[in-house]
PDB file of N, H, CA, C and O in Angstrom:
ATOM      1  N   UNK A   1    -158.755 -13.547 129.174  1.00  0.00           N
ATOM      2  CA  UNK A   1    -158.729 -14.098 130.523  1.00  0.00           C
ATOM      3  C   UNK A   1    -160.149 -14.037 131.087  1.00  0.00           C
ATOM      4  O   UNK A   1    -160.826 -13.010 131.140  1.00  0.00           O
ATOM      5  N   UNK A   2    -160.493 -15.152 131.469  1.00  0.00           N
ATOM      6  H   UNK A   2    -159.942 -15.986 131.426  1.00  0.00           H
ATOM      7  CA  UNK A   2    -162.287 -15.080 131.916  1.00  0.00           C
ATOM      8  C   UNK A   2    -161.999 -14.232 133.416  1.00  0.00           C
ATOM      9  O   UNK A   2    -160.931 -13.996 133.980  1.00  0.00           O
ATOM     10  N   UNK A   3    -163.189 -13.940 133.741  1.00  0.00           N
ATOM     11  H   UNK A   3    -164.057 -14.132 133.283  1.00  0.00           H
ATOM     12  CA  UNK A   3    -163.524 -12.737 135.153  1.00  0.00           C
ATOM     13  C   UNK A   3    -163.854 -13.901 136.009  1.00  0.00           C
ATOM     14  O   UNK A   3    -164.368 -14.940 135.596  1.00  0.00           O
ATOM     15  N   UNK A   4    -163.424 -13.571 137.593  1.00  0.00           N
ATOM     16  H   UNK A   4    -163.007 -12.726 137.929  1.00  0.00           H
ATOM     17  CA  UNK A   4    -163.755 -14.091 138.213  1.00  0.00           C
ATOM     18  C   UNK A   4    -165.441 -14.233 139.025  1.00  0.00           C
ATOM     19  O   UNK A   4    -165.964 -13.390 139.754  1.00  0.00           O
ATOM     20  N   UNK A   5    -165.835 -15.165 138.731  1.00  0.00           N
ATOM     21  H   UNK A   5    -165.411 -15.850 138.139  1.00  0.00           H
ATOM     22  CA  UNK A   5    -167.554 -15.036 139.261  1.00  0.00           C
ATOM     23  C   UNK A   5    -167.815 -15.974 139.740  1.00  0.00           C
ATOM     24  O   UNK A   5    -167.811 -17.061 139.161  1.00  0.00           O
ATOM     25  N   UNK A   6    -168.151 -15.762 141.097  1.00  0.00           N
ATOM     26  H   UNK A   6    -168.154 -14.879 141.568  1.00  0.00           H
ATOM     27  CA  UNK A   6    -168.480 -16.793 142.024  1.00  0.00           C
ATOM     28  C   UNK A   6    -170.373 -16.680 142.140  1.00  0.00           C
ATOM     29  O   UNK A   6    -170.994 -15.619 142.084  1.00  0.00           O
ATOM     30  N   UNK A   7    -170.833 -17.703 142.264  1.00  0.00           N
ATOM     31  H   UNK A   7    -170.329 -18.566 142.309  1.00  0.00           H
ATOM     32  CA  UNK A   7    -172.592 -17.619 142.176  1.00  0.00           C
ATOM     33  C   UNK A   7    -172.431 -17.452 144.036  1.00  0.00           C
ATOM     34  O   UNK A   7    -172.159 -18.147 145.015  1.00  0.00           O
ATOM     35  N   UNK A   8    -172.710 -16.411 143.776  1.00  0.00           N
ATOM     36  H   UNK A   8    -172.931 -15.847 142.981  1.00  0.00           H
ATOM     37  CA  UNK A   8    -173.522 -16.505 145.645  1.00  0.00           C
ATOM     38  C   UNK A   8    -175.134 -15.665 145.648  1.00  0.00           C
ATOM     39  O   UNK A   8    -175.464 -14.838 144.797  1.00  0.00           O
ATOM     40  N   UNK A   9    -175.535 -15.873 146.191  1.00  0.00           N
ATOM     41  H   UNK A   9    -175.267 -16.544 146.882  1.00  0.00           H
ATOM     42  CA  UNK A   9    -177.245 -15.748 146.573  1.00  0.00           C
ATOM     43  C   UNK A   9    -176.814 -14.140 147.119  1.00  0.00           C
ATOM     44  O   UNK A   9    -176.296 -14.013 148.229  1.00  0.00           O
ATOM     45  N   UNK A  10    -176.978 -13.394 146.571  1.00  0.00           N
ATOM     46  H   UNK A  10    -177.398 -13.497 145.669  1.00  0.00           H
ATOM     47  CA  UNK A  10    -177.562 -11.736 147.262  1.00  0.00           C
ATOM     48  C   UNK A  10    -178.513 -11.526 147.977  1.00  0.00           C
ATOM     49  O   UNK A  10    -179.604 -11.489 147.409  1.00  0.00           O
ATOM     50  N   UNK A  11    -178.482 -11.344 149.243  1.00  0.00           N
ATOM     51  H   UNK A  11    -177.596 -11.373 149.705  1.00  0.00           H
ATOM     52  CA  UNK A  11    -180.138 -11.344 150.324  1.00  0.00           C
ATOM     53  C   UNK A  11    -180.213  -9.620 150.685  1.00  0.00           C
ATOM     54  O   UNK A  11    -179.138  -9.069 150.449  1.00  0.00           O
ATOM     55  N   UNK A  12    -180.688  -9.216 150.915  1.00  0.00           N
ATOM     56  H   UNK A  12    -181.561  -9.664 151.106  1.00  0.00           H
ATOM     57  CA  UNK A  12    -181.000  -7.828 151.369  1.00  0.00           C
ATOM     58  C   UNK A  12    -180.339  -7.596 152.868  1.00  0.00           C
ATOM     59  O   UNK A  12    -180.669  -8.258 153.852  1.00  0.00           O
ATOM     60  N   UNK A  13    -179.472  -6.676 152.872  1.00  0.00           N
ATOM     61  H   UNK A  13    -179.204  -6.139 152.073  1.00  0.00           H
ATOM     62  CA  UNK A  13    -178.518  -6.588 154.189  1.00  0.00           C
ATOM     63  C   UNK A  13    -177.298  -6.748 153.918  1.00  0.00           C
ATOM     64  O   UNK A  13    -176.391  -6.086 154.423  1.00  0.00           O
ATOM     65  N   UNK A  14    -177.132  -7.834 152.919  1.00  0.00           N
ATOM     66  H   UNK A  14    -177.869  -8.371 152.509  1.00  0.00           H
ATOM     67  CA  UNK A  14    -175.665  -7.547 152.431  1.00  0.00           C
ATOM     68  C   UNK A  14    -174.692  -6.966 152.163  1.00  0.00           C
ATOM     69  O   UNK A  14    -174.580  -6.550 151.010  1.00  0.00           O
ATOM     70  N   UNK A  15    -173.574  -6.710 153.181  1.00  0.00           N
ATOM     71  H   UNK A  15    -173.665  -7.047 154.118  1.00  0.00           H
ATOM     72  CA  UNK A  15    -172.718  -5.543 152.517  1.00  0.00           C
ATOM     73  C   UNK A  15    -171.714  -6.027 151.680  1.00  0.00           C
ATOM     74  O   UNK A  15    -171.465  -7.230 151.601  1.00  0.00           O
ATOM     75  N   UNK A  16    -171.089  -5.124 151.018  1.00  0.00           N
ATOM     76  H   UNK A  16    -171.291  -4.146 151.082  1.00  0.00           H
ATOM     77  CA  UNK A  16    -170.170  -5.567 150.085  1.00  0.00           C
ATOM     78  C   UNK A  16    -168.923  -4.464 149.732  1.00  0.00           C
ATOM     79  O   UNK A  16    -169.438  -3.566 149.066  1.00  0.00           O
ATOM     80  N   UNK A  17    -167.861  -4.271 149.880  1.00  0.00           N
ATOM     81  H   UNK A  17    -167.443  -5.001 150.421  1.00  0.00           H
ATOM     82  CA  UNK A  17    -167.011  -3.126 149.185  1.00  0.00           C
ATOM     83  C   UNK A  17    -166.344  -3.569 147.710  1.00  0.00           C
ATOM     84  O   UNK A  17    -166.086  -4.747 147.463  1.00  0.00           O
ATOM     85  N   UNK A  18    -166.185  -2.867 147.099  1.00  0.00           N
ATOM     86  H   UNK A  18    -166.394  -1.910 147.300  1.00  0.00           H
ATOM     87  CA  UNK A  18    -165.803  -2.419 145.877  1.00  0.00           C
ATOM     88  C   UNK A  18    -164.151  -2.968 145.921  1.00  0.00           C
ATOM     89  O   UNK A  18    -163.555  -2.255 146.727  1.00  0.00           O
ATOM     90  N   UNK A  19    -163.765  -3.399 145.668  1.00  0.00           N
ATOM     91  H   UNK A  19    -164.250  -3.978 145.013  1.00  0.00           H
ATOM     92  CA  UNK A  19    -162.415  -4.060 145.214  1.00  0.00           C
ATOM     93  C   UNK A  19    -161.164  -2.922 145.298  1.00  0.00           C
ATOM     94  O   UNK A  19    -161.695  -1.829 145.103  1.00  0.00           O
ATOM     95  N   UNK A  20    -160.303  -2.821 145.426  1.00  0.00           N
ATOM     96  H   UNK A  20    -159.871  -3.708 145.584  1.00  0.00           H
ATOM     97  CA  UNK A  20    -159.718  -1.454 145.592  1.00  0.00           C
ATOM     98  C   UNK A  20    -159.684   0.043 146.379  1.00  0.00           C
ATOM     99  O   UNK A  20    -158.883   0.966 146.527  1.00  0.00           O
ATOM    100  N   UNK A  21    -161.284  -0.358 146.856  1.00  0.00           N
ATOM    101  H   UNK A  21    -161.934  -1.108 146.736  1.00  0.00           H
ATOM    102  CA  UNK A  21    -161.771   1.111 147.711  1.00  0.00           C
ATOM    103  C   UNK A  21    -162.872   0.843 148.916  1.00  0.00           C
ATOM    104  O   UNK A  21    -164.061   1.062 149.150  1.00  0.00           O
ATOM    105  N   UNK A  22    -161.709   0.223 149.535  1.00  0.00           N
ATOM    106  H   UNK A  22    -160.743   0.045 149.345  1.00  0.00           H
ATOM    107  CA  UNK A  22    -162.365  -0.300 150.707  1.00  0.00           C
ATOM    108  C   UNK A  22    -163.135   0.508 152.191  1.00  0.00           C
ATOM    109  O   UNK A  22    -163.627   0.272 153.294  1.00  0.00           O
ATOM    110  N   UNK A  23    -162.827   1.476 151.335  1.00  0.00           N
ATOM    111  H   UNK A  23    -162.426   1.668 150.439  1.00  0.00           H
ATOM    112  CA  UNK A  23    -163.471   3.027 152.438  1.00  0.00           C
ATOM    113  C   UNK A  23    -165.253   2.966 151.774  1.00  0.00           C
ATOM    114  O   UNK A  23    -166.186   3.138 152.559  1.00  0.00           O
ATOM    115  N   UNK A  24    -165.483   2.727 150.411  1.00  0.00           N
ATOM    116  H   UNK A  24    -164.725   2.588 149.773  1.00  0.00           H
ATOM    117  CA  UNK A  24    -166.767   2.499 150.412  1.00  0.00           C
ATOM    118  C   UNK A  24    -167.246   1.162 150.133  1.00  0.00           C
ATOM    119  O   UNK A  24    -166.755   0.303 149.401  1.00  0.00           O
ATOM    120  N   UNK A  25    -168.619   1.131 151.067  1.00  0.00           N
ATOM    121  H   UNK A  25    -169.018   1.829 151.662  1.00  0.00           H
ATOM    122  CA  UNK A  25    -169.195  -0.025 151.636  1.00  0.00           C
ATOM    123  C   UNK A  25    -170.855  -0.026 151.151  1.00  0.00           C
ATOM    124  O   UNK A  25    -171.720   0.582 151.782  1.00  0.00           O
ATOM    125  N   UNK A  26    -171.041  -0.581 150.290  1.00  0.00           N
ATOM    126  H   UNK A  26    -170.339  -1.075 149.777  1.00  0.00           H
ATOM    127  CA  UNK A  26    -172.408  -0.958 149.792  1.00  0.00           C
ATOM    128  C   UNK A  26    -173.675  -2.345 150.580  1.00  0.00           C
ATOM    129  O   UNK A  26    -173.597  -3.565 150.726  1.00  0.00           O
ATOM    130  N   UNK A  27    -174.361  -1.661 150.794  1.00  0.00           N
ATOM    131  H   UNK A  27    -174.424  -0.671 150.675  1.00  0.00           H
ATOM    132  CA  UNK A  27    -175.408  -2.479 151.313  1.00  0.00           C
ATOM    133  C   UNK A  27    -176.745  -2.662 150.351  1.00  0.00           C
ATOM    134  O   UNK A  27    -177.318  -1.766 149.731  1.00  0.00           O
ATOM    135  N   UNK A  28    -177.123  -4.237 150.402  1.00  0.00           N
ATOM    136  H   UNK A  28    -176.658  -4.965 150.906  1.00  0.00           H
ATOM    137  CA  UNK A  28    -177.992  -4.507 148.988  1.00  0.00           C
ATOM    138  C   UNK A  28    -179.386  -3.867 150.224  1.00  0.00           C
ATOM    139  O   UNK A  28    -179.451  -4.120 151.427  1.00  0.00           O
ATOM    140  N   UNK A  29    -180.196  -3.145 149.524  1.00  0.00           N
ATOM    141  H   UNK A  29    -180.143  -2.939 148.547  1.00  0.00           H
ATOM    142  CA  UNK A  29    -181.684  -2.332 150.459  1.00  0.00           C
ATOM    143  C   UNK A  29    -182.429  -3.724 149.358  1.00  0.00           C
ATOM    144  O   UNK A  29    -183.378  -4.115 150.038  1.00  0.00           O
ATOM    145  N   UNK A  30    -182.407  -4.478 148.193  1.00  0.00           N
ATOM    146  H   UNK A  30    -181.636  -4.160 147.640  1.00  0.00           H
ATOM    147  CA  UNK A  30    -183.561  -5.407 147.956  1.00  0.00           C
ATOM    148  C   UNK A  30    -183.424  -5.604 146.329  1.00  0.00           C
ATOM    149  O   UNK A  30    -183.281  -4.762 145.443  1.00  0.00           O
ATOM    150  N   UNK A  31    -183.519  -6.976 146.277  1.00  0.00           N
ATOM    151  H   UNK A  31    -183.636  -7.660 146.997  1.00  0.00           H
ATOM    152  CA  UNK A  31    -183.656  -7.442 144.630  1.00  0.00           C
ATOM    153  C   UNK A  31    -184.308  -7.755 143.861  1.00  0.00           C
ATOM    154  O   UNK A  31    -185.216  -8.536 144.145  1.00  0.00           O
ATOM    155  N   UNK A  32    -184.167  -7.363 142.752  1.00  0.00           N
ATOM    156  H   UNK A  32    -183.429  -6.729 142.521  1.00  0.00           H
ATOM    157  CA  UNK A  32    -185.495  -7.076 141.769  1.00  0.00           C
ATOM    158  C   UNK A  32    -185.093  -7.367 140.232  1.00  0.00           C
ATOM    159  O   UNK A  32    -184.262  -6.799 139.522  1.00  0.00           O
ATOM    160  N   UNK A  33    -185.805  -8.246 140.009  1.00  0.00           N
ATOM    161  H   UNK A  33    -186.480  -8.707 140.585  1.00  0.00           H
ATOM    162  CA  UNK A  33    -186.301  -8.422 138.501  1.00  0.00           C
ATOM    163  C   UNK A  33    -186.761  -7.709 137.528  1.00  0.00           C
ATOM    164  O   UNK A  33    -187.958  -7.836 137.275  1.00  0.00           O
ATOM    165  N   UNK A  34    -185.784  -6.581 136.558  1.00  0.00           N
ATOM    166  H   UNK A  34    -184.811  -6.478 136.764  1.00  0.00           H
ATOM    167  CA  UNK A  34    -186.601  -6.026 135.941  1.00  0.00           C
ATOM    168  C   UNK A  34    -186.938  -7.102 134.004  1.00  0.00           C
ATOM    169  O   UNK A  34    -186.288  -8.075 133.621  1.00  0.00           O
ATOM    170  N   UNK A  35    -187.756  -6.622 133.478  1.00  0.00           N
ATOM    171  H   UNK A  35    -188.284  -5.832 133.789  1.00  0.00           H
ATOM    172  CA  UNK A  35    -188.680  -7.117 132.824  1.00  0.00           C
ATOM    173  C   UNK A  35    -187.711  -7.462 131.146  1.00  0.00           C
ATOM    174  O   UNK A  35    -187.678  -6.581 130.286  1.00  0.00           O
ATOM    175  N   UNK A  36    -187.001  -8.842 130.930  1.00  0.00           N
ATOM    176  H   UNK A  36    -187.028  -9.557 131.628  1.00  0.00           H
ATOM    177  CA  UNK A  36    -186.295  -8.855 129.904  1.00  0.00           C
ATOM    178  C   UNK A  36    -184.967  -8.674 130.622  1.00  0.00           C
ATOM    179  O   UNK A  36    -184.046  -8.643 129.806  1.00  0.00           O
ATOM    180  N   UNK A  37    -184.704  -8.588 131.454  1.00  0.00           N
ATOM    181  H   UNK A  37    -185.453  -8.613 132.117  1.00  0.00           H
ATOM    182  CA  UNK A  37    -183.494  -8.397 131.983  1.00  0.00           C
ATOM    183  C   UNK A  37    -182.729  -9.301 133.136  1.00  0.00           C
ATOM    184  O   UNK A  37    -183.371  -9.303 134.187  1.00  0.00           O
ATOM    185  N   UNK A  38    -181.583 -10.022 133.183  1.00  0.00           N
ATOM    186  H   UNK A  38    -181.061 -10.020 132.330  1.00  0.00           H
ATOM    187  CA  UNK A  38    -181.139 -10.574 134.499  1.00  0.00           C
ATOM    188  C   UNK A  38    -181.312  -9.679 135.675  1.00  0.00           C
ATOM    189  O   UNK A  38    -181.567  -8.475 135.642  1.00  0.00           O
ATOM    190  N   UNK A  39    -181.154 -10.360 136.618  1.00  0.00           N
ATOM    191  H   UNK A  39    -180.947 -11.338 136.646  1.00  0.00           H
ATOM    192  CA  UNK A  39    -181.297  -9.582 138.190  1.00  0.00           C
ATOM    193  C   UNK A  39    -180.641  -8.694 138.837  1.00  0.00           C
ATOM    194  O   UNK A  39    -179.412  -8.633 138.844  1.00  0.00           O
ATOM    195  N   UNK A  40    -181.371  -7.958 139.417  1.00  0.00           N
ATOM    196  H   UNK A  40    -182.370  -8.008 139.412  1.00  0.00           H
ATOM    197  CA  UNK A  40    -180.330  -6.369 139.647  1.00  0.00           C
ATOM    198  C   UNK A  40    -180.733  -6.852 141.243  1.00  0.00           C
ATOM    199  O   UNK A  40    -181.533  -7.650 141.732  1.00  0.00           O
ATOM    200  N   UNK A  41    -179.534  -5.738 141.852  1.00  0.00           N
ATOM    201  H   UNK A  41    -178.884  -5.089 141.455  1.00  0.00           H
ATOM    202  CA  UNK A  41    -179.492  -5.497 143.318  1.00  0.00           C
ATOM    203  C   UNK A  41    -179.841  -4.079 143.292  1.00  0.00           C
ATOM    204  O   UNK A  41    -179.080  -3.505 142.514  1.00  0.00           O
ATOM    205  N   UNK A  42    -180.866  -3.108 143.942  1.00  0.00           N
ATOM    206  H   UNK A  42    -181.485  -3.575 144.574  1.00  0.00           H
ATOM    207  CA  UNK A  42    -180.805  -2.074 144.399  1.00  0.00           C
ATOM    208  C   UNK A  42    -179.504  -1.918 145.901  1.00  0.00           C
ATOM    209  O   UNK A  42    -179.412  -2.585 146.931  1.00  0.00           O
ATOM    210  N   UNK A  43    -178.901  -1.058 145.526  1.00  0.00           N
ATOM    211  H   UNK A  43    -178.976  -0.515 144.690  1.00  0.00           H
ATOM    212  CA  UNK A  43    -177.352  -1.250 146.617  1.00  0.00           C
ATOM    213  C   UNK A  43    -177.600   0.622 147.257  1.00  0.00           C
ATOM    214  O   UNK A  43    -177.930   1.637 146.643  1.00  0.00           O
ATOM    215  N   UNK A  44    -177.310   0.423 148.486  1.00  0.00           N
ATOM    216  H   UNK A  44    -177.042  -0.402 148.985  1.00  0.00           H
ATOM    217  CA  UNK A  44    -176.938   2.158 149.507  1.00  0.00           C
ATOM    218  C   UNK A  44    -175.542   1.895 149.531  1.00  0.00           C
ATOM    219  O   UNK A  44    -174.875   0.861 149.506  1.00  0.00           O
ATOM    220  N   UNK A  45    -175.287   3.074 149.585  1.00  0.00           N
ATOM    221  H   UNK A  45    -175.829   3.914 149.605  1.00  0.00           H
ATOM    222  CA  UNK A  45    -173.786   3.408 150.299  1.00  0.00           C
ATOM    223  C   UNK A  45    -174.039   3.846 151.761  1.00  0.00           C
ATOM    224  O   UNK A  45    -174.767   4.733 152.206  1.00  0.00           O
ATOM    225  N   UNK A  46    -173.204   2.943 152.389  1.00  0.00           N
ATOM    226  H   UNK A  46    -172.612   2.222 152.028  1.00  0.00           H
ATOM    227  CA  UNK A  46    -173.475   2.942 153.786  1.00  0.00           C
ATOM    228  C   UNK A  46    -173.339   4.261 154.777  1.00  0.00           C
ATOM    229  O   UNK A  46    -173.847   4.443 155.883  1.00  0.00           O
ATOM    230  N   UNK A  47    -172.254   5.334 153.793  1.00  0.00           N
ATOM    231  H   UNK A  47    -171.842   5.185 152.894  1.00  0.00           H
ATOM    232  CA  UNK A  47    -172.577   6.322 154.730  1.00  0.00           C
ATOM    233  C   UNK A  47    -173.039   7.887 153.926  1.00  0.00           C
ATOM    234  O   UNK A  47    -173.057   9.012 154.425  1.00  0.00           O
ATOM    235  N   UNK A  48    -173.310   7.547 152.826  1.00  0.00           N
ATOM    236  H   UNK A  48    -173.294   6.633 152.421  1.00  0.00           H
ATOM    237  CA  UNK A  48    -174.504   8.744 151.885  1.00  0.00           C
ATOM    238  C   UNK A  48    -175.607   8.366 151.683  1.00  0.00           C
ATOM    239  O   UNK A  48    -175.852   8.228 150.484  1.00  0.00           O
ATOM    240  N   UNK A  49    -176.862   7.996 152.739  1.00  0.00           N
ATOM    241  H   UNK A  49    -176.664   8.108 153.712  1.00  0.00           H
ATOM    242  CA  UNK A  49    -177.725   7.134 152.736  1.00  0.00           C
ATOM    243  C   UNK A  49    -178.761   7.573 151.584  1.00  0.00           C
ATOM    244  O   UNK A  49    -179.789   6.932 151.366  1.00  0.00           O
ATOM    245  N   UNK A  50    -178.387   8.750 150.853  1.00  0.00           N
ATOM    246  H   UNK A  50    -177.552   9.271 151.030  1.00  0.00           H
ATOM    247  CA  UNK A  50    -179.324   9.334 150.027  1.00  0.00           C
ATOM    248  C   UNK A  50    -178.624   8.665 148.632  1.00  0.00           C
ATOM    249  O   UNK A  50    -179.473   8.625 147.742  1.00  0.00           O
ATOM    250  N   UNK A  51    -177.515   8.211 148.262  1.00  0.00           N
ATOM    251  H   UNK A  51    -176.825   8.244 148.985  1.00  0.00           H
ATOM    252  CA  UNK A  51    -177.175   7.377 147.450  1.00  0.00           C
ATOM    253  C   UNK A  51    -177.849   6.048 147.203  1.00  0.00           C
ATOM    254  O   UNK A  51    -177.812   5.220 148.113  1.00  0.00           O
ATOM    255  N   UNK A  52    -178.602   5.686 145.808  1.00  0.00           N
ATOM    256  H   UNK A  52    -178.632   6.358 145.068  1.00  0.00           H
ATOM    257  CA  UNK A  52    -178.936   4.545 145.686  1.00  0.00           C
ATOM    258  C   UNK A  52    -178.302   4.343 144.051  1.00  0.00           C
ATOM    259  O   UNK A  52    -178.149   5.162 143.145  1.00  0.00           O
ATOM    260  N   UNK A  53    -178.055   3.051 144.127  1.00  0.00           N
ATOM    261  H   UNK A  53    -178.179   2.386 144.863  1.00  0.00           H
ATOM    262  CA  UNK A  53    -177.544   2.460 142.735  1.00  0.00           C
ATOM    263  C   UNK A  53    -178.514   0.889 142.287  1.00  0.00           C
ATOM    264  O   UNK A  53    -179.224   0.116 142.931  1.00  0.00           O
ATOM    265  N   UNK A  54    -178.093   0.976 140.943  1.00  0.00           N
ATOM    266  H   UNK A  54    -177.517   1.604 140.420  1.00  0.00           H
ATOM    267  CA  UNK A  54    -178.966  -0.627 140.268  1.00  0.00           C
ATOM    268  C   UNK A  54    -177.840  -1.528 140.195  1.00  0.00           C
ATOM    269  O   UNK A  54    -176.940  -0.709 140.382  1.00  0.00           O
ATOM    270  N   UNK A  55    -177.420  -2.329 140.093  1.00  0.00           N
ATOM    271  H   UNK A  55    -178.151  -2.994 139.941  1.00  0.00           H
ATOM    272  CA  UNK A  55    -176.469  -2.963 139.157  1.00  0.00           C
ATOM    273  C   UNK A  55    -176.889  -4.387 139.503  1.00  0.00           C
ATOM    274  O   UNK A  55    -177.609  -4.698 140.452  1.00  0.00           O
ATOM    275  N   UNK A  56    -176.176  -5.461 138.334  1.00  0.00           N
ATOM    276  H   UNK A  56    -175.591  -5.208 137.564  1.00  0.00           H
ATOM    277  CA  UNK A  56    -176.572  -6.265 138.405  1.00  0.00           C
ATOM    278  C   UNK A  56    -176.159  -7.328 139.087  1.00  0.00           C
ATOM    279  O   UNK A  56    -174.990  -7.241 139.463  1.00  0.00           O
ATOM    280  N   UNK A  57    -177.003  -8.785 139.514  1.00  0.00           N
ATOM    281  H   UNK A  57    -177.953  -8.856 139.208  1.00  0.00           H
ATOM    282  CA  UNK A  57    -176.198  -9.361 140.767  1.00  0.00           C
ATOM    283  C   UNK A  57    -174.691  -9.817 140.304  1.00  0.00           C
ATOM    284  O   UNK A  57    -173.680  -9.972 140.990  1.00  0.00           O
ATOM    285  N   UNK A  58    -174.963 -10.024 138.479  1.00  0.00           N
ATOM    286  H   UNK A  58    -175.784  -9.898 137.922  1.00  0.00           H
ATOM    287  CA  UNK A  58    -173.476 -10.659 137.956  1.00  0.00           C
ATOM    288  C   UNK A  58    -172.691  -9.724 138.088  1.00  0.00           C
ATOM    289  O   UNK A  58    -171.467  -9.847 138.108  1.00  0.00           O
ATOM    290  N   UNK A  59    -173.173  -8.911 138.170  1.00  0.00           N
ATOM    291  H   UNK A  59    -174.168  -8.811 138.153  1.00  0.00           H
ATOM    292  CA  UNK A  59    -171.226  -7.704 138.860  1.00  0.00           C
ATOM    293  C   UNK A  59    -170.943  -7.366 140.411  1.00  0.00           C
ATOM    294  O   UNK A  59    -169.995  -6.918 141.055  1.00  0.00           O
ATOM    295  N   UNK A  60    -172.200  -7.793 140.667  1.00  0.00           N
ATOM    296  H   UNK A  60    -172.971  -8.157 140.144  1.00  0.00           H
ATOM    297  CA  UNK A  60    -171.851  -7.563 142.616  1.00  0.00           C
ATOM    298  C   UNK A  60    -171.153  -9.134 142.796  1.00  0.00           C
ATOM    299  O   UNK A  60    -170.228  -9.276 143.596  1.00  0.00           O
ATOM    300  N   UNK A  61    -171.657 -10.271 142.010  1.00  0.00           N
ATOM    301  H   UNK A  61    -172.409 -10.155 141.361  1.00  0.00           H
ATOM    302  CA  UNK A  61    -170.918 -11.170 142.607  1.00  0.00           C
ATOM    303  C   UNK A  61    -169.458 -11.673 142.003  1.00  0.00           C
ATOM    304  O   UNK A  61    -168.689 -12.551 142.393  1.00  0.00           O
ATOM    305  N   UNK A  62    -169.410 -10.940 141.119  1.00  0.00           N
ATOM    306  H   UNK A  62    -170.035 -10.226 140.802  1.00  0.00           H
ATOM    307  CA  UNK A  62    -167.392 -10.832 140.304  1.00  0.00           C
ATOM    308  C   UNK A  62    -166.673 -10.664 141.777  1.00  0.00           C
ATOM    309  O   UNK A  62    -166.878  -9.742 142.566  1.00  0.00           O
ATOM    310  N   UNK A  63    -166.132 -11.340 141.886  1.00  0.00           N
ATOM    311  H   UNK A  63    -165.965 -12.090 141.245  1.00  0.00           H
ATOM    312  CA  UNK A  63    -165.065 -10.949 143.019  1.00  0.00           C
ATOM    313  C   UNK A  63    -163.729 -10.379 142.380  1.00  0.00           C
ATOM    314  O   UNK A  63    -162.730 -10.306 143.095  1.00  0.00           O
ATOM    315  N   UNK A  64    -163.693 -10.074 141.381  1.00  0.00           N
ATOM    316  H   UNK A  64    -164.505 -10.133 140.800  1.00  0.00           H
ATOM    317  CA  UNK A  64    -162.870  -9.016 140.911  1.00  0.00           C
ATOM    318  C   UNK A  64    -162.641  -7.905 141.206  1.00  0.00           C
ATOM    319  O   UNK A  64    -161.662  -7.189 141.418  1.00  0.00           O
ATOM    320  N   UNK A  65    -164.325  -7.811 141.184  1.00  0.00           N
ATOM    321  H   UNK A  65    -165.120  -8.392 141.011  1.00  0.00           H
ATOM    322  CA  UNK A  65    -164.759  -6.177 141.391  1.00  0.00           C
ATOM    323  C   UNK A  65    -165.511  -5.594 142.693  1.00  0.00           C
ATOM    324  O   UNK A  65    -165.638  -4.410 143.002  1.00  0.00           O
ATOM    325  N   UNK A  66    -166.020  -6.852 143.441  1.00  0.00           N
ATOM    326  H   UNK A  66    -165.916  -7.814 143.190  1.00  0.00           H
ATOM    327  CA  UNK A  66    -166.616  -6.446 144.475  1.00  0.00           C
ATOM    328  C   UNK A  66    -166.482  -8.061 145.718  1.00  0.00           C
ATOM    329  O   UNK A  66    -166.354  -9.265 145.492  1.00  0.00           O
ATOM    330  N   UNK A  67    -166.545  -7.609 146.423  1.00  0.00           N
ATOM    331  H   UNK A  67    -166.648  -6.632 146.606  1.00  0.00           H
ATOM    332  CA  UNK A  67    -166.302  -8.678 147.926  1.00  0.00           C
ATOM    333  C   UNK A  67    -166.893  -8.177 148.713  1.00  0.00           C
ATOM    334  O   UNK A  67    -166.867  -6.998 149.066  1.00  0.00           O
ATOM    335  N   UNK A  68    -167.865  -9.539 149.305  1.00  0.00           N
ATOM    336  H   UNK A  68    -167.886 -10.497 149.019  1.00  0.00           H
ATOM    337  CA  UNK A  68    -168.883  -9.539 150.525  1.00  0.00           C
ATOM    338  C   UNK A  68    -168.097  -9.884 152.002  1.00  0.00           C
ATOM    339  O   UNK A  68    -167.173 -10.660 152.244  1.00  0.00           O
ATOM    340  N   UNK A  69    -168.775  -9.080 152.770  1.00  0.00           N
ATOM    341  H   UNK A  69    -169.526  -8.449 152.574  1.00  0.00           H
ATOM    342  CA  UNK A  69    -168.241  -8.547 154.173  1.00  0.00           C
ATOM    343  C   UNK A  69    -168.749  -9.668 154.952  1.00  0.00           C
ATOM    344  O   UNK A  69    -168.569  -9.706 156.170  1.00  0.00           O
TER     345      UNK A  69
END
C-alpha cells in the first residue's frame, strides 16, 4: 500500500503534530540541505524548547505520520 505524501513547501514556523499524539506539537526552527542527502527540517517541540530533532521534509510531509496546524 503506497504512504500517503502530499508535497507541501516546509517554511520555518511551521507547526505540525505527529499523527496519533496530538499533545505533541513540533515547530520547523529552519531547513537545511545536508551534503548527498534530501532535505531535512530542523523541528522544536513546542513545549521542551531544549528538544531539537532532524528529520526529513519527506516524513514531515507524509500525512500519515504527521499534519500541519
Amino acid at each position: 500500500m503506497p504512504r500517503s505524501v502530499r508535497k507541501i513547501a516546509l517554511q520555518a514556523g511551521d507547526r505540525l503534530e505527529k499523527v496519533g499524539r496530538p499533545e505533541r506539537i513540533r515547530v520547523v526552527e529552519h531547513l537545511v540541505k545536508p551534503m548527498d542527502q534530501p532535505h531535512h527540517a530542523v523541528i522544536l517541540d513546542d513545549k521542551h524548547y531544549g528538544e531539537t530533532r532532524m528529520f526529513a521534509q519527506s516524513v514531515l510531509c507524509d500525512t500519515s505520520r504527521y499534519r500541519r496546524l
